[in-house]
N, C-alpha and C positions, 0 to 999 in steps of 0.2 A: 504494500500500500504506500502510496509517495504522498510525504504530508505538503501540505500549501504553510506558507510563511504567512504569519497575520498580520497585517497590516492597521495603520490609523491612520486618521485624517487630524492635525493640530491645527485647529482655528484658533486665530484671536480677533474678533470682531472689531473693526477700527483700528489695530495696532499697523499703521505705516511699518515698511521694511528698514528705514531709513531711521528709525528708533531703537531698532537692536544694533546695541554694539555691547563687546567686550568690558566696557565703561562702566555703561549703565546697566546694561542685562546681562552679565556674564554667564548665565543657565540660560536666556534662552541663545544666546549668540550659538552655546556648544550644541546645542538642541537644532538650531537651523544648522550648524556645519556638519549632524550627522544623517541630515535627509536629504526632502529635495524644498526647494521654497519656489513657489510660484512669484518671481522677483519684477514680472512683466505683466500678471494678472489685473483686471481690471474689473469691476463690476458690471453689472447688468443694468436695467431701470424696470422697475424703482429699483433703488438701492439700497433695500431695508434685507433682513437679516432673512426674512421668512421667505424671499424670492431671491437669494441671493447666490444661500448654499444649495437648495434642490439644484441651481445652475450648474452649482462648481461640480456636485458628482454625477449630474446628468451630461453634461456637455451643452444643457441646449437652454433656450430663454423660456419665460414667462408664458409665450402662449404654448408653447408646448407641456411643460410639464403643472400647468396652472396655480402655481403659489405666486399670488399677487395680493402684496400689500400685508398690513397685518395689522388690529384692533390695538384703537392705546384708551384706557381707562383714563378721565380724569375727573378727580374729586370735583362736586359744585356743591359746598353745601353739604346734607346731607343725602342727595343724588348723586347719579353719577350718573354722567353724560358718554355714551360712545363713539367713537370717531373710526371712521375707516380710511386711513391714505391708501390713495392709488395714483 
């Protein structure tokens, strides 16, 4: 039986590439120099979290794998009002 090597995917949501250094982050500096880092990657639109990564491991946009936008709670009171960006 031939086992498969497991892999991961390490997000950091917002964290620019150009903020890791040996300086300031010396874990994750060692952490990027022992995978691969997407140095060139660029986001989709919208640019929120919930349409962003179905992107990253599908290959493909918005209308394809349908996660668009994502609900933000905000206090009014003692309501709360819901909002959906798209």
């Amino acid at each position: 039986m031939r086992h498969q090597r497991a892999r991961s995917i390490v997000s950091f949501d917002g964290l620019r590439p150009d903020l890791i250094s040996p300086e300031l982050t010396p874990n994750l500096c060692r952490l990027q120099s022992l995978g691969i880092t997407l140095s060139k990657h660029r986001t989709i639109y919208p640019s929120e979290t919930r349409s962003a990564f179905p992107s990253l491991v599908t290959g493909t946009t918005t209308s394809s794998h349908g996660m668009v936008g994502q609900p933000i709670c905000r206090p009014l009171g003692y309501a709360a009002a819901f909002y959906r960006h798209f």
